[in-house]
C-alpha positions as CSV (number, residue, x, y, z in Angstrom):
1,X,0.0,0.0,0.0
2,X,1.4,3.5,-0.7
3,X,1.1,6.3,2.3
4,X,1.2,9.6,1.2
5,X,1.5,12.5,4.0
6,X,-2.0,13.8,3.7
7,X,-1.8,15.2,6.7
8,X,-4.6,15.3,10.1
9,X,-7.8,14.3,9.0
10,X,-7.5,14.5,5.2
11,X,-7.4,11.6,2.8
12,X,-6.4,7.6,4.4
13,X,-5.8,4.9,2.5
14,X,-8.0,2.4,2.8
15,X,-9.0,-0.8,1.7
16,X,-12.1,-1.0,-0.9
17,X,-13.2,-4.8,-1.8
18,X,-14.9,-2.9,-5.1
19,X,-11.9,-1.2,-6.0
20,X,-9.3,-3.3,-5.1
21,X,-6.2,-3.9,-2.3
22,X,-5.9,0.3,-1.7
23,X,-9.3,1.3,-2.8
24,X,-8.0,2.8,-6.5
25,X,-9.3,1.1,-9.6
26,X,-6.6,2.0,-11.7
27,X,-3.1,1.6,-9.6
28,X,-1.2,2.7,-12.0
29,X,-2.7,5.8,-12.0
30,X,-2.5,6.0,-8.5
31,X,1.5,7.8,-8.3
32,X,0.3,10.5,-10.7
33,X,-2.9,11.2,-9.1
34,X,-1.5,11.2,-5.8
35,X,1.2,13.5,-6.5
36,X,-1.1,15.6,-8.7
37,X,-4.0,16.2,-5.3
38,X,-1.1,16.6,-2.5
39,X,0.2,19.4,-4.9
40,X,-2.8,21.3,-5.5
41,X,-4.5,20.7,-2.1
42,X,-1.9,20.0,0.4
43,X,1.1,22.2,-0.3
44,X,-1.8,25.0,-0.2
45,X,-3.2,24.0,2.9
46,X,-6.3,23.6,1.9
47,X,-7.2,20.2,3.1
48,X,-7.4,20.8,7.0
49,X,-9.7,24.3,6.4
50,X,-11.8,22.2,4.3
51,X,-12.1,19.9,6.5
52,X,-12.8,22.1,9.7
53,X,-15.2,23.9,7.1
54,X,-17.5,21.1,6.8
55,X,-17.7,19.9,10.3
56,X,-18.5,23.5,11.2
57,X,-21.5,23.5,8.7
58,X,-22.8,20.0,9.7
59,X,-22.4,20.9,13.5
60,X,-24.5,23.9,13.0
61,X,-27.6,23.1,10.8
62,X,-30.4,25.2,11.2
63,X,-32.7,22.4,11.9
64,X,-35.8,24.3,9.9
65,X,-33.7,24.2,7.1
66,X,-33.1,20.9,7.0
67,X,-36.2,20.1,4.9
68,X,-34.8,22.7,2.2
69,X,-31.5,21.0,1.6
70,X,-32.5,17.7,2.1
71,X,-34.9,18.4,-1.2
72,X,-32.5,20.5,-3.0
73,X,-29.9,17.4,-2.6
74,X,-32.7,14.4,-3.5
75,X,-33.7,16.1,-7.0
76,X,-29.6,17.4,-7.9
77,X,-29.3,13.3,-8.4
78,X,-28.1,12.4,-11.6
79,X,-28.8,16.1,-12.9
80,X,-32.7,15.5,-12.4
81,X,-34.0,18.8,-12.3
82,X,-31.6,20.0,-14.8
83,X,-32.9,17.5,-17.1
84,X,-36.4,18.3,-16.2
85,X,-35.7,22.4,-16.9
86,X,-34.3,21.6,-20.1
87,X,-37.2,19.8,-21.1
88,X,-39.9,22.1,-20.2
89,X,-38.0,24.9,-22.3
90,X,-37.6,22.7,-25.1
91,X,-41.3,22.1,-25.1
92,X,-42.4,25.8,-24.9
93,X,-39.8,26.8,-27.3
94,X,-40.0,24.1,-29.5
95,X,-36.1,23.9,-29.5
96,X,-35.3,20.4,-28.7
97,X,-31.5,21.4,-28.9
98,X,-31.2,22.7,-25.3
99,X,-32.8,19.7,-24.1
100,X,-30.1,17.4,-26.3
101,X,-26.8,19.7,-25.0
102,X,-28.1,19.6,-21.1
103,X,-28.4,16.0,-21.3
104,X,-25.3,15.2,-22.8
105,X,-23.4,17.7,-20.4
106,X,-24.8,16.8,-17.1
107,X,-24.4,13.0,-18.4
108,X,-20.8,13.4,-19.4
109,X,-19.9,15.7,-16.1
110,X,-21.4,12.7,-13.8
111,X,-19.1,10.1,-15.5
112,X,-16.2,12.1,-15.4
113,X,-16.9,12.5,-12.0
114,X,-17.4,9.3,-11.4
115,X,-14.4,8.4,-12.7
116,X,-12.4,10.9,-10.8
117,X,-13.8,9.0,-7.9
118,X,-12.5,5.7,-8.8
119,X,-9.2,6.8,-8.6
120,X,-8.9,9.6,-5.8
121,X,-9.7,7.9,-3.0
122,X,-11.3,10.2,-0.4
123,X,-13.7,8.7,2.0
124,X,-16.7,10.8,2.3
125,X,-17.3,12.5,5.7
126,X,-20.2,10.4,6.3
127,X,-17.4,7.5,7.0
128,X,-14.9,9.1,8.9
129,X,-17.6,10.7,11.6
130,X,-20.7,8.9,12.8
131,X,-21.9,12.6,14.1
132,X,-23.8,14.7,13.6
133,X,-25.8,11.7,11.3
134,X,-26.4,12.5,7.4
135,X,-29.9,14.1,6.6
136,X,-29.9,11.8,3.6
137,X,-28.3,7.8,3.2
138,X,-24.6,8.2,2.2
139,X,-23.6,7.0,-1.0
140,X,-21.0,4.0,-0.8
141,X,-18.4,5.7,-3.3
142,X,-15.8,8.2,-2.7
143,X,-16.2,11.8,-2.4
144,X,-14.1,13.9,-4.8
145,X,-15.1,15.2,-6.8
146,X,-19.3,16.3,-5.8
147,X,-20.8,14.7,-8.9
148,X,-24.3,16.6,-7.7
149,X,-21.9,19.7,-8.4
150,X,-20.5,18.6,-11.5
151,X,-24.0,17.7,-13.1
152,X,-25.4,20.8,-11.5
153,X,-22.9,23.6,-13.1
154,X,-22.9,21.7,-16.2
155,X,-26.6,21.9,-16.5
156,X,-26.6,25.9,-15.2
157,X,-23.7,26.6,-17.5
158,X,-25.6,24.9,-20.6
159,X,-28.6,26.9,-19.5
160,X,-27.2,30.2,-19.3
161,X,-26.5,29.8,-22.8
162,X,-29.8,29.5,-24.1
163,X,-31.2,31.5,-21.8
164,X,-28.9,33.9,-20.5
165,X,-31.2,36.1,-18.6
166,X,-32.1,33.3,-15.7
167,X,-28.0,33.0,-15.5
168,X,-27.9,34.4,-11.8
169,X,-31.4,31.5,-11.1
170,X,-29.0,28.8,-12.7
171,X,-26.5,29.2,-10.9
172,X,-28.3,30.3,-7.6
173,X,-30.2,26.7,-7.8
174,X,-26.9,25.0,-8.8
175,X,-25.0,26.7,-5.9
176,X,-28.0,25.7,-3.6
177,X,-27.6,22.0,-4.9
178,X,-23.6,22.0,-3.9
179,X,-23.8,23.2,-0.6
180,X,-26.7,20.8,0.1
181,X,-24.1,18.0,0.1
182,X,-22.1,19.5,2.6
183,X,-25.1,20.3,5.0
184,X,-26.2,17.2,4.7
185,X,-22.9,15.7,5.5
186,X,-22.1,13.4,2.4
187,X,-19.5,16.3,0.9
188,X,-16.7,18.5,1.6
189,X,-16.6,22.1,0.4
190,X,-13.7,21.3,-1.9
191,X,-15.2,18.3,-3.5
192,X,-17.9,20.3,-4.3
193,X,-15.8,23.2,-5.9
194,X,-13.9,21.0,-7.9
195,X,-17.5,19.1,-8.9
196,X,-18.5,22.8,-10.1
197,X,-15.2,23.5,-11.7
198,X,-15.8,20.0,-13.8
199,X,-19.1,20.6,-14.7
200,X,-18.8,24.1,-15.8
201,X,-15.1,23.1,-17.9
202,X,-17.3,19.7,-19.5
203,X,-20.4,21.9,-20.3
204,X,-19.0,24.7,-22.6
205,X,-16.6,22.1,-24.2
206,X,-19.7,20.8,-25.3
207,X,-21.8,23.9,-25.7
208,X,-18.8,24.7,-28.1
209,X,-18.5,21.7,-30.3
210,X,-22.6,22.0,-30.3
211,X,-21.9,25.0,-32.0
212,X,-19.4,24.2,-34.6
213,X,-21.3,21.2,-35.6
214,X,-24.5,23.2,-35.9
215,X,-22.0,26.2,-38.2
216,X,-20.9,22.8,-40.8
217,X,-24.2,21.9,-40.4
218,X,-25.1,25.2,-41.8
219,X,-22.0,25.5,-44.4
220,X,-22.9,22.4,-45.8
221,X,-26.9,22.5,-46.5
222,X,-25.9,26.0,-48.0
């Protein structure tokens, strides 16, 4: 097993019957991507504020709240309501395209998430502290990145671009959706920045090739 320095707190090595003897999927991948989070999280000191963060925000949960988030996390699953947006302006606009691109992007964000997860192995906060208990059951993978995040940003990212002036509602609700998984205790802060970072980068990748495909499209018909 490899021990990296990860410091108080941060990110074990554990073992993961799914994923194999060290819980990564790919091990040869695991050097790199090692190296690669200790860099960018570590050396910044980032990990132990995160950490603190989120125990903070679970310890003090306004308990009429807890309804609000609860929600807000159940229908950010899989990019539900972002799917469910998409379609209803599709149908009033009779533009099926923005339902097509917000599919595609919060389906493409959740499996690169997902297959961030099978290599970075972070065990959600849900397993290292049996208190305060999760509003909502814990999923049983690993936590960066947020893929609620991911799917989320892609979808408000995708949205703002066919509908630009509901950009500050998109990204309200998709913001909203983030920091539900770290009030309900499944997510830290960070994995849900770099879930938004994801989602945002994957969705106007693919709001751009929509584009030049749609311009041949065009070039060619002509």
């Amino acid at each position: 097993m490899v021990s990296v320095p990860w410091g108080p707190s941060a990110l074990p090595a554990r073992v993961s019957p799914a994923s194999g003897e060290d819980g990564f999927a790919c091990p040869r991948l695991r050097p790199f991507v090692e190296s690669w989070v200790v860099l960018l999280l570590q050396t910044r000191g980032l990990i132990s504020p995160d950490r603190h963060l989120e125990r903070w925000i679970v310890h003090h949960r306004a308990g009429w709240l807890n309804w609000l988030f609860e929600t807000l996390s159940r229908v950010g699953t899989l990019g539900a309501i972002w799917i469910a947006i998409a379609f209803v302006l599709a149908f009033v606009w009779r533009r099926w395209g923005v339902l097509v691109v917000t599919a595609a992007s919060v389906a493409v964000s959740d499996l690169a998430a997902t297959g961030l997860k099978s290599v970075i192995d972070v065990q959600r906060p849900s397993g290292r502290f049996a208190e305060p208990r999760t509003l909502v059951p814990a999923p049983h993978d690993h936590s960066f990145p947020s893929g609620h995040a991911a799917t989320s940003f892609a979808g408000a990212t995708v949205l703002s671009a066919f509908a630009p002036r509901w950009t500050p509602a998109w990204f309200l609700l998709a913001v909203a959706i983030g920091f539900s998984r770290v009030y309900v205790g499944v997510h830290y802060p960070l994995d849900v920045v770099s879930g938004a970072v994801l989602g945002v980068v994957t969705a106007l990748l693919l709001l751009v090739a929509s584009r030049r495909r749609s311009r041949a499209g065009m070039r060619s018909g002509r």
